[in-house]
C-alpha positions in Angstrom: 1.9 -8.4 25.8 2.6 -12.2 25.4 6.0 -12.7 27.3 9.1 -13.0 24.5 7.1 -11.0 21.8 8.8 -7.8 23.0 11.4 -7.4 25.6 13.9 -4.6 26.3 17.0 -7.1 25.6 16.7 -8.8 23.2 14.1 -7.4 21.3 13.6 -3.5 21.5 11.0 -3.1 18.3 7.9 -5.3 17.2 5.1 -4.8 14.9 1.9 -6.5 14.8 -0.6 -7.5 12.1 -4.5 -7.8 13.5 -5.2 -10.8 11.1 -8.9 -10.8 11.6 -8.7 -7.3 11.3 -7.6 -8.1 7.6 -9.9 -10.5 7.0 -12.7 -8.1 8.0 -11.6 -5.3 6.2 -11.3 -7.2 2.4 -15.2 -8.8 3.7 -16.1 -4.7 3.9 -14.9 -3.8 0.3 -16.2 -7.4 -0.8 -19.1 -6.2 0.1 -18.9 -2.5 -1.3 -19.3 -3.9 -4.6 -22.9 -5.2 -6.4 -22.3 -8.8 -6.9 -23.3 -8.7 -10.4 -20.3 -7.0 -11.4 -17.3 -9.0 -11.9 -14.8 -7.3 -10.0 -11.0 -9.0 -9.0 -10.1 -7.2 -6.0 -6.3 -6.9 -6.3 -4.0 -6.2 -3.2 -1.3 -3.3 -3.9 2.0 -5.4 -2.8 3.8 -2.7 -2.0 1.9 -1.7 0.9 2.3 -4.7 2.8 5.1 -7.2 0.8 5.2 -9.9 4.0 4.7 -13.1 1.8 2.3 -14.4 5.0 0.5 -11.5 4.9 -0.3 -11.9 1.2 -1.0 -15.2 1.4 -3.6 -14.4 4.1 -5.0 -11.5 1.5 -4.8 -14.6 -1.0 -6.7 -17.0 1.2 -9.9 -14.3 1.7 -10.0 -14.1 -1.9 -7.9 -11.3 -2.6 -5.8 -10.6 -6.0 -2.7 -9.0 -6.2 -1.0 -6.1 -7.7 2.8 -5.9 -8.3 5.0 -3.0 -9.1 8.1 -4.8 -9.6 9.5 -8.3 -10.5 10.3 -8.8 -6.7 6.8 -8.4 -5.5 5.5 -10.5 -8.1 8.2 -13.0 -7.3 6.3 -12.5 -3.8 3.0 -12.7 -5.1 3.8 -15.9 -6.6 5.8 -17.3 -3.4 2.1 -16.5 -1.6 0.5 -18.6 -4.2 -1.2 -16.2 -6.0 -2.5 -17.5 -9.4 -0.7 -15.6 -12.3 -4.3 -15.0 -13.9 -5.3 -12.9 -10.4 -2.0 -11.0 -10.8 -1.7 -7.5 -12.3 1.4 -5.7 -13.2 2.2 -2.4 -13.4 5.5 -0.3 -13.5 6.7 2.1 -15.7 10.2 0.8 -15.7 9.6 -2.9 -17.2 12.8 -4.5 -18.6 12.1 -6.6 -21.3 12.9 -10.0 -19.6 10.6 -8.7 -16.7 7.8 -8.9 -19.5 8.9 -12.1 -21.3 8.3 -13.4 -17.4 4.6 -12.0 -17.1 3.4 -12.9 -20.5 4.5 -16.6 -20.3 3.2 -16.8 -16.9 -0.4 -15.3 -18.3 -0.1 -12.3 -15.7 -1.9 -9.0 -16.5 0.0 -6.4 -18.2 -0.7 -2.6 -18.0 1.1 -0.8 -20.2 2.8 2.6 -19.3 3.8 4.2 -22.5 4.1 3.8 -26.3 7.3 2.8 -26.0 6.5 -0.2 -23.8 4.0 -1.2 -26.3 6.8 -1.0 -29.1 8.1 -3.7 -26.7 5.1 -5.7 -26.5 4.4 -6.1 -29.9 8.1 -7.5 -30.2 7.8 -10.3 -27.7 4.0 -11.3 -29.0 5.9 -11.2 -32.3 7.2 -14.2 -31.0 5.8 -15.9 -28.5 1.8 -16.5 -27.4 0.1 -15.2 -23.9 -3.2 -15.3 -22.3 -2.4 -12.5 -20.3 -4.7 -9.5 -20.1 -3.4 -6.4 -21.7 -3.8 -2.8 -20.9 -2.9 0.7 -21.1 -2.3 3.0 -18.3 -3.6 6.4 -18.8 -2.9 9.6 -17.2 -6.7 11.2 -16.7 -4.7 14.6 -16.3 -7.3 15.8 -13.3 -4.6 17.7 -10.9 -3.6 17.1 -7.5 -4.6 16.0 -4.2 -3.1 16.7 -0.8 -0.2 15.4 -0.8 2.1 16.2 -4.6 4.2 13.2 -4.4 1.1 10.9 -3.7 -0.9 12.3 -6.7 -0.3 10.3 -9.9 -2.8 12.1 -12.3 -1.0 15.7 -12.7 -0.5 17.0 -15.8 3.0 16.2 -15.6 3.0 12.9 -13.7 5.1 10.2 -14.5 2.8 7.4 -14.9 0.6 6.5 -17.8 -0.2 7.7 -21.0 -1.1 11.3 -20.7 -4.8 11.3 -22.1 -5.1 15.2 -22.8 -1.6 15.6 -24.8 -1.8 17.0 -27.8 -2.2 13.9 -30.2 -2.5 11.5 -27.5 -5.8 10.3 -27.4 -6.1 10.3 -31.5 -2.8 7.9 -31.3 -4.3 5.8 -28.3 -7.3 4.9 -30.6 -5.4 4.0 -33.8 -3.0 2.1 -31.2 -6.3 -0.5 -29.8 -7.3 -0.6 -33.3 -3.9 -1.6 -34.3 -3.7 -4.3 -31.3 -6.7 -6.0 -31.1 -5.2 -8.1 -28.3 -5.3 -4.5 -25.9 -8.7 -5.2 -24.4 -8.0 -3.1 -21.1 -7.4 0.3 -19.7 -6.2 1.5 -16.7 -6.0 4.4 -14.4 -4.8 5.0 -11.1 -5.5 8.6 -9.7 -3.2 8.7 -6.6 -3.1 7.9 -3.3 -3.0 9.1 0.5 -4.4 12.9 0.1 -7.0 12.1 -3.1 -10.6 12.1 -1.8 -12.8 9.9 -3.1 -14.2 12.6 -5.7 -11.4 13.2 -7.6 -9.8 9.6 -7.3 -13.6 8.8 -9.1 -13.4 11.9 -11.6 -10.4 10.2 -13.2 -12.1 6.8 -13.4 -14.8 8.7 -14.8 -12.4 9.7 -17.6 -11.2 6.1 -18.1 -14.5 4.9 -18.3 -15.5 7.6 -21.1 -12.5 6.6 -23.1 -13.3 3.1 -22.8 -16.2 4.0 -24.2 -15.0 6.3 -27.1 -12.7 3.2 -28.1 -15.5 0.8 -28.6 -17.3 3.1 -30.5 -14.1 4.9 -32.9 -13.7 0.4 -33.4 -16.9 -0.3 -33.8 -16.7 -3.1 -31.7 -16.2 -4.0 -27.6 -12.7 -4.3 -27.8 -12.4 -3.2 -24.3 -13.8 -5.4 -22.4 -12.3 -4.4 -18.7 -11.2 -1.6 -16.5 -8.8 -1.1 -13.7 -9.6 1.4 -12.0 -6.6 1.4 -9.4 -7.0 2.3 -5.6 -5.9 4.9 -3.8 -8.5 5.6 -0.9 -7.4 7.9 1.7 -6.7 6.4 5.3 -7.3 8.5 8.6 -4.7 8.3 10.6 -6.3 11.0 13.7 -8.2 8.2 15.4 -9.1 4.6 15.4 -12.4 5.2 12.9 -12.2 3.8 9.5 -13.2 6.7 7.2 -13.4 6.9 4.1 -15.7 3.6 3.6 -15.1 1.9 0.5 -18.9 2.3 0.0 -18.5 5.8 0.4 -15.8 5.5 -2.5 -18.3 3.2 -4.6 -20.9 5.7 -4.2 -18.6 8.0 -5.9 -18.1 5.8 -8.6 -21.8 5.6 -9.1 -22.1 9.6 -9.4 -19.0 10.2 -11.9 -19.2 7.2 -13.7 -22.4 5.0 -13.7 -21.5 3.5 -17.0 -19.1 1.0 -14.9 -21.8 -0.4 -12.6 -23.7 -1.3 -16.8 -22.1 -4.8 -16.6 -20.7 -4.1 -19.8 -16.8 -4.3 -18.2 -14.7 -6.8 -15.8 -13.0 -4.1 -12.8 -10.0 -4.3 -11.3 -9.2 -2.6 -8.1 -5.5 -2.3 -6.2 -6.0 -0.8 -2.4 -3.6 -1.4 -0.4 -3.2 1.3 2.5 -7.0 1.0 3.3 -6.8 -2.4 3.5 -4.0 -2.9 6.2 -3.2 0.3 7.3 -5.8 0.5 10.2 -5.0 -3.8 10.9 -1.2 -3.1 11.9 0.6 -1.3 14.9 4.4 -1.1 15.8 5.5 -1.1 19.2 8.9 0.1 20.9 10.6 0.5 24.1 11.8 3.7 25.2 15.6 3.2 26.1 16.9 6.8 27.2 14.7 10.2 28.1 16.4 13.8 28.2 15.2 17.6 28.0 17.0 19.9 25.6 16.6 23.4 25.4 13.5 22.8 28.0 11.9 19.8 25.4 11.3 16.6 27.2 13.0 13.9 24.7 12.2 10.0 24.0 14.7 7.9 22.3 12.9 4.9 21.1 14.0 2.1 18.5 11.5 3.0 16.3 12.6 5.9 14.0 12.8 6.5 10.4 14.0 2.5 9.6 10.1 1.6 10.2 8.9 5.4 9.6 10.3 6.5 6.7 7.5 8.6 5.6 6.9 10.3 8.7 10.6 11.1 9.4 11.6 12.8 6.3 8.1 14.5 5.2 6.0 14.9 9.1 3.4 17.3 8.1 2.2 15.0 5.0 2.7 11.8 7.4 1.7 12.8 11.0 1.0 9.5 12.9 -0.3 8.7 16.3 2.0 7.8 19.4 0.5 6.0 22.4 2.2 6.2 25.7 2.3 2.6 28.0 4.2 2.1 30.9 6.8 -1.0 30.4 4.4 -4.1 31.0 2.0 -2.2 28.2 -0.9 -0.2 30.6 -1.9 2.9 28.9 -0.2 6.1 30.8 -2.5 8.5 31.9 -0.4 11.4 33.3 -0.6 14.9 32.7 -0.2 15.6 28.7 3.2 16.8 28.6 5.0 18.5 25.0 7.7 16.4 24.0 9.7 14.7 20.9 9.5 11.1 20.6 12.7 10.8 18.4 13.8 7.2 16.6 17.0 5.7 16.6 18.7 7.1 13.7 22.1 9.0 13.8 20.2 12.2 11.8 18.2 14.7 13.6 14.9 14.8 11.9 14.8 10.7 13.0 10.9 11.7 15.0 8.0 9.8 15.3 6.7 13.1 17.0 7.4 16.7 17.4 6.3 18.7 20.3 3.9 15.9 20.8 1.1 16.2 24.3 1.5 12.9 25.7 1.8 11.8 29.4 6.0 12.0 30.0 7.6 9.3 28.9 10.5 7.2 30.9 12.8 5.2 30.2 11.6 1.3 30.0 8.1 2.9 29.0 6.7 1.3 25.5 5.3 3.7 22.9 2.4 2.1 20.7 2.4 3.1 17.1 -1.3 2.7 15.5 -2.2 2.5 12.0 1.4 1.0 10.5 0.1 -2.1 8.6 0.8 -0.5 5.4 4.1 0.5 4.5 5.8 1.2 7.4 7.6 -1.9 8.9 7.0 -4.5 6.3 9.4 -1.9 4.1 11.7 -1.1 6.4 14.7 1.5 5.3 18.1 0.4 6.2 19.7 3.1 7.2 22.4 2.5 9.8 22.2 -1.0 9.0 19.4 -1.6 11.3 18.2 -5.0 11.9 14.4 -5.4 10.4 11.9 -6.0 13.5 10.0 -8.9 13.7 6.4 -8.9 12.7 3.8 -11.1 14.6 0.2 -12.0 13.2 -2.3 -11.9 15.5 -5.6 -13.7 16.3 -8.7 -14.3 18.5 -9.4 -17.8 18.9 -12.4 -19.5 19.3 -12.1 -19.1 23.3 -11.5 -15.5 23.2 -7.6 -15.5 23.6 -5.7 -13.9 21.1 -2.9 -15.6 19.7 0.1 -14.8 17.6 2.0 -16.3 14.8 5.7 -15.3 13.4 5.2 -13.4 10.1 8.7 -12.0 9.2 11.6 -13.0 12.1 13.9 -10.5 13.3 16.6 -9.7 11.2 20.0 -11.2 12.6 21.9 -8.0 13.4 25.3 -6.7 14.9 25.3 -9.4 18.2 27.3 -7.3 20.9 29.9 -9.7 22.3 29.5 -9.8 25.9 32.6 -10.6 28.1 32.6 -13.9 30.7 31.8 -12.5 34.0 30.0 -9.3 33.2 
């Protein structure tokens, strides 16, 4: 590890961004995609919110989603243009829309009510923002509940099989001729490929039944969302994204036709797999017969993984203190965070050569989510993020993304 990067005093917690790694991965899904389709590949924000991070998504020709009037305050500090910029929520206040439609930002609406709202601010005002729906294909579950957006009961969207729902949806895009998009978004981490293209399959066929109920090609484009599943058991990348377009192709061919622009919005397959943390181990102990690792990276950088394990398992890597894979007998053992409640683990009962104190645990597959959103609990200081690089001589070199948060400096007495 470059000297100063990470070092026990003053800096206990690090994460790291493979920036080439990015770079590759947006090439791969690039690529997924027939270039005759017009397609704006649009980064999910909220898995990876570093402005430097989306401006490097920005600079391999990357859109960008937003979920909230911070990250598109983000997306716009990255120097995304507002034209490449989608927003969805289904909590938009009405000065949060003003914003988007002056700026000429995509709009997907989540329910009639925020159309109600729409109509009042075009009422007075013009915008060459793109305009949408969100629907709710109404498919079920995958995996994981709280990942899976296209229940029956789910929150988002319009709900397309509602009683009365899909008769109002077509009298609501012939009333609005300026709606000339739908959207869907399935779900994420736990949603295999199938069912995430099922409900685009369903978004596609309504798109379809629109044009024809108007008797004209009102709807012109499709978002289709993201969602693709990442595996976080080892360091292969599956699913593909052209495993995920060759889904696409089987449930819905009619959106390869050419006949509709496409919107996509990965985010945790895009940087997931491109981003580790790292953390030194500052005190071992065995209780009840458990070895025990207290590291400084705990549910602050691992929210996920604290509070719901079995639906957010991750990988833990044992190095000794200058960062040389351990190789010792596997030994069970919890590798516990820093966090003054108990469930604060990074691992539970975990095989991995015994840790010591001074050893440094490696935390694979954390680009998305985990330490660009840290959770403050205990007022812990946000770790620093570094970007790293291969240069043209081989040597990888790093750049500052995000600093280290300024926390609680203990006072140290003269002499001691």
């Amino acid at each position: 590890m470059q000297e100063g990067l990470l070092d026990p005093e003053s800096a206990a917690l690090a994460a790291f961004v493979d920036l080439d790694g990015v770079n590759e991965t947006v090439s791969s899904l690039h690529r997924a995609f027939p270039d005759s389709l017009r397609v704006l590949h649009a980064f999910a924000a909220k898995a990876n919110c570093l402005v430097p991070v989306l401006d490097e998504l920005r600079r391999s020709g990357m859109g960008c989603e937003v979920a909230s009037a911070g990250e598109l305050a983000q997306a716009l500090e990255a120097g995304f243009d507002p034209a490449r910029i989608v927003f969805d929520s289904p909590a938009k206040t009405r000065q949060e829309l003003a914003w988007a439609l002056d700026l000429g930002v995509a709009v997907n609406a989540d329910s009639f009510q925020e159309l109600d709202r729409l109509d009042e601010i075009l009422a007075t005002r013009s915008s060459a923002s793109r305009l949408g729906v969100r629907i709710n294909p109404q498919i079920g579950a995958g995996s994981i509940s709280a990942m899976s957006t296209a229940t029956a009961t789910s929150k988002f969207g319009i709900p397309l099989a509602d009683e009365g729902n899909r008769r109002r949806l077509l009298q609501t895009y012939r009333d609005r001729p300026w709606l000339t998009w739908l959207h869907t978004h399935v779900g994420s981490q736990g949603c295999p490929p199938d069912l995430i293209a099922h409900g685009v399959a369903k978004a596609v066929e309504f798109a379809e039944e629109i044009n024809t109920h108007l008797g004209r090609r009102q709807v012109t484009g499709i978002d289709v969302g993201g969602g693709l599943s990442v595996n976080f058991d080892s360091d292969e990348t599956t699913p593909g994204f052209d495993t995920y377009v060759d889904q696409l192709r089987a449930h819905a061919p009619a959106l390869f036709s050419g006949r509709y622009e496409i919107v996509t919005e990965f985010g945790r397959s895009v940087m997931a797999k491109n981003g580790f943390m790292a953390a030194y181990v500052e005190y071992t102990k065995t209780v009840g017969g458990r070895p025990i690792a207290i590291t400084h990276a705990g549910a602050q950088v691992a929210t996920r993984t604290a509070f719901a394990p079995d639906a957010w398992p991750l990988r833990v890597e044992a190095h000794d203190s200058r960062g040389r894979a351990k190789h010792g007998r596997p030994v069970h053992q919890d590798v516990a965070g820093p966090c003054c409640f108990a469930g604060d683990l990074l691992a539970r009962d975990r095989a991995l050569p015994l840790l010591d104190t001074g050893d440094l645990v490696v935390v694979p597959d954390t680009g998305a989510y985990y330490f660009s959103t840290p959770f403050h609990y205990n007022s812990l200081p946000e770790p620093a993020v570094h970007g790293a690089r291969i240069d043209a001589d081989g040597r990888v070199t790093f750049r500052l993304l995000r600093p280290a948060q300024a926390g609680f400096q203990v006072p140290v007495r003269a002499g001691r």
